[in-house]
C-alpha positions as CSV (number, residue, x, y, z in Angstrom):
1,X,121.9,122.2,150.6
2,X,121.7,119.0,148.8
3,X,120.9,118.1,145.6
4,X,117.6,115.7,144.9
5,X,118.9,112.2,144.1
6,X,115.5,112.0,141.6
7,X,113.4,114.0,139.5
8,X,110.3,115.5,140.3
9,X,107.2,115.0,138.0
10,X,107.1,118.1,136.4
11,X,110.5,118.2,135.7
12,X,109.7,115.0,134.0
13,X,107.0,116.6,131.9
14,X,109.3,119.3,131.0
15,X,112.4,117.5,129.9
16,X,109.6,115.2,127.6
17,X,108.2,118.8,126.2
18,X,111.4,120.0,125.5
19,X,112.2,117.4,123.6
20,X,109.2,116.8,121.9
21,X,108.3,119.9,120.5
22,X,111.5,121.1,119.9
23,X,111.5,124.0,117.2
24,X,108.0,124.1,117.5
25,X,107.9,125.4,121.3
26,X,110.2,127.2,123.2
27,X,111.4,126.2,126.5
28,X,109.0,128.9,128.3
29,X,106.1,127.2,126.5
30,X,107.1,123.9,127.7
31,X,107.7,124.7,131.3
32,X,104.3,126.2,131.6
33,X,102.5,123.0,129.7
34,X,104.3,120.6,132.4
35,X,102.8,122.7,135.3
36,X,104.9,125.5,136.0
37,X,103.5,129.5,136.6
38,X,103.5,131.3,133.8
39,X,104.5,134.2,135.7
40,X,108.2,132.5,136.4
41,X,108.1,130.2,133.0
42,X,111.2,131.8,131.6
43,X,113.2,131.7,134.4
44,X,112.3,127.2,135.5
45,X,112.9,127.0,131.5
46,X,116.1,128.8,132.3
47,X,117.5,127.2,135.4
48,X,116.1,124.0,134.7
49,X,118.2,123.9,131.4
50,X,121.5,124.8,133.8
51,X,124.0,121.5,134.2
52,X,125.3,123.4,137.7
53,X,121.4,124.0,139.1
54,X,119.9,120.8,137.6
55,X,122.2,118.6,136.4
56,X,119.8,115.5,136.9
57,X,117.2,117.5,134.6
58,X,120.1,118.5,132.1
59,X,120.9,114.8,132.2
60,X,117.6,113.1,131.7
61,X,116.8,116.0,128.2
62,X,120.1,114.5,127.0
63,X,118.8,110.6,127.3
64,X,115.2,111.6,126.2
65,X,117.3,113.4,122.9
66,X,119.9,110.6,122.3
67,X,116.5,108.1,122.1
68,X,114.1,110.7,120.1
69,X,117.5,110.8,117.4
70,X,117.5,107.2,117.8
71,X,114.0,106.3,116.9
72,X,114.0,109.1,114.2
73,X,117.7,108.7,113.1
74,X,117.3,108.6,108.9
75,X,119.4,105.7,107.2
76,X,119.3,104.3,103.9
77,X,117.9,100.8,104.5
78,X,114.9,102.7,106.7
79,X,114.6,105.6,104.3
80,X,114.3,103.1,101.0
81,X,111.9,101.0,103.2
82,X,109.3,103.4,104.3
83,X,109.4,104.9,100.7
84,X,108.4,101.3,99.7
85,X,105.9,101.1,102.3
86,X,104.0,104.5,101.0
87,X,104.4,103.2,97.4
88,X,102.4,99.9,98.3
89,X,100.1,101.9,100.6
90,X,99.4,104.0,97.2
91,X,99.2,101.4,95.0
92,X,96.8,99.9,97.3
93,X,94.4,103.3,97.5
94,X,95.2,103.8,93.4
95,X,97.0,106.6,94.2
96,X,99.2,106.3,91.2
97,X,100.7,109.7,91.3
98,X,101.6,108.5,94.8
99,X,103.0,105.7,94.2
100,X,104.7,106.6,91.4
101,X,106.2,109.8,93.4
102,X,107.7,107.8,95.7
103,X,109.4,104.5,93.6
104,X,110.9,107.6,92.1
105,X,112.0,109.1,95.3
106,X,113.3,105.9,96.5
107,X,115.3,105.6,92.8
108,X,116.9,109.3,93.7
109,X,117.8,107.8,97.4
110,X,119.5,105.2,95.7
111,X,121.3,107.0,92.8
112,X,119.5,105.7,90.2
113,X,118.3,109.2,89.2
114,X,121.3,112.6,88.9
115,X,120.1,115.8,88.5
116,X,121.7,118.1,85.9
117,X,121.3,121.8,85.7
118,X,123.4,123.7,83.0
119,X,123.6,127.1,83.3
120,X,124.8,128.5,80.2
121,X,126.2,131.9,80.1
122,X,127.9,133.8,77.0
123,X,128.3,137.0,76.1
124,X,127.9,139.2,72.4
125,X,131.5,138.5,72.5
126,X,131.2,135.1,71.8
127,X,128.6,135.0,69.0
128,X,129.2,135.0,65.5
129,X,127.8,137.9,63.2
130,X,125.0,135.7,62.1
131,X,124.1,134.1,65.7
132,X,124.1,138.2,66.8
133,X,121.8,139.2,63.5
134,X,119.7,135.9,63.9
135,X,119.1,136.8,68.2
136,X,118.4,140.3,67.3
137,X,115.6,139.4,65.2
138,X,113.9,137.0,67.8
139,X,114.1,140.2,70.1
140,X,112.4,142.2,67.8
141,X,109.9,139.6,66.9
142,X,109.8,138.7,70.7
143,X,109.5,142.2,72.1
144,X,107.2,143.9,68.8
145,X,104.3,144.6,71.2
146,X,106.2,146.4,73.8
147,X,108.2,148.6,71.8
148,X,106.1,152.4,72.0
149,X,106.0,154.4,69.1
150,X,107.8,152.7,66.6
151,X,106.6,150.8,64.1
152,X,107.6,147.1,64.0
153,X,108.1,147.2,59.5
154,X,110.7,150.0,60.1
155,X,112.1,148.1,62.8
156,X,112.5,145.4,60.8
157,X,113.4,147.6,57.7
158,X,116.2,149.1,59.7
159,X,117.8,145.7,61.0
160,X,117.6,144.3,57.6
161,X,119.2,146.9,56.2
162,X,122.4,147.5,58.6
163,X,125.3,145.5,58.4
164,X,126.8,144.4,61.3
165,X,130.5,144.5,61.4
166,X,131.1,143.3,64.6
167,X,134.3,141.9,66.1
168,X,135.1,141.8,70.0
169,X,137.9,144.2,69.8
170,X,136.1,147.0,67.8
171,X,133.4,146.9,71.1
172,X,136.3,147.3,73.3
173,X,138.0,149.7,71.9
174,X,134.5,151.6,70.7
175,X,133.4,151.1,74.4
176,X,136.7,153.0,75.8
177,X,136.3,155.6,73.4
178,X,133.1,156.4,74.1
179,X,133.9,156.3,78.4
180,X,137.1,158.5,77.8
181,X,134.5,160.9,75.7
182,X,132.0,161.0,78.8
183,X,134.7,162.2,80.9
């Protein structure tokens, strides 16, 4: 048994499907839009996709690939460029929004723009007595209309009132007692 020197049409038209819809359509999909029974799809898709039974098929969805990355291969100078290209076609329109969206996108392509997110944790620990009284009342003020049962003046009255001695070794000591008393 030989194998075929050439491809046939429909292995042709699967190869191009494969490649063209590829995470869009699986390889049973393709095989039955180029031609082939639906009732043995999955196993053409299969064998078709095998170097040792097809090899020329194998071969020719590894030049159709290598040409589709090619033509759709992202670089800099063709990424800035087409960004250009939608701002002028926006300008054009008066899509400003759209025009202006994209000079920007082309600025953060080219490093003009850097993006800085802080994230700033901290703990009780690290606040002084009058950063902890000062949050405590914009929780209170904050969280008034949630609180059930309690009225917001004694709240207050009671937060006022209390001093607050705090100091990060009394919590750590306080919060050891108070797990060696719970067991």
């Amino acid at each position: 048994m030989g194998l075929p020197k050439k491809l046939t049409e429909m292995q042709m038209r699967f190869a191009y499907e494969l490649i063209t819809n590829e995470g869009r359509k699986t390889a049973t999909e393709c095989a039955i839009t180029a031609g082939y029974e639906p009732d043995s799809a999955v196993v053409r898709a299969s064998e078709l996709q095998n170097p040792k039974r097809y090899p020329l098929v194998v071969q020719y969805i590894g030049q159709l690939r290598s040409e589709y990355q090619k033509k759709y291969d992202v670089t800099y100078e063709r990424h800035i460029s087409e960004l250009a290209k939608l701002r002028d076609d926006s300008r054009k329109k008066g899509a400003w929004s759209a025009a202006i969206n994209a000079e920007v996108a082309r600025g953060k392509a080219a490093g003009l723009y850097v993006e800085q997110k802080i994230i700033r944790t901290g703990k009780l620990e690290d606040l002084t007595a009058e950063q902890l009284e000062s949050r405590m009342k914009e929780i209170i003020n904050e969280y008034s209309p949630i609180l059930e049962g309690v009225v917001l003046d004694d709240l207050k009255k009671e937060v006022k009132s209390k001093k607050i001695n705090y100091s990060p070794e009394e919590s750590s000591s306080s919060s050891m007692s108070s797990s060696e008393s719970k067991s």
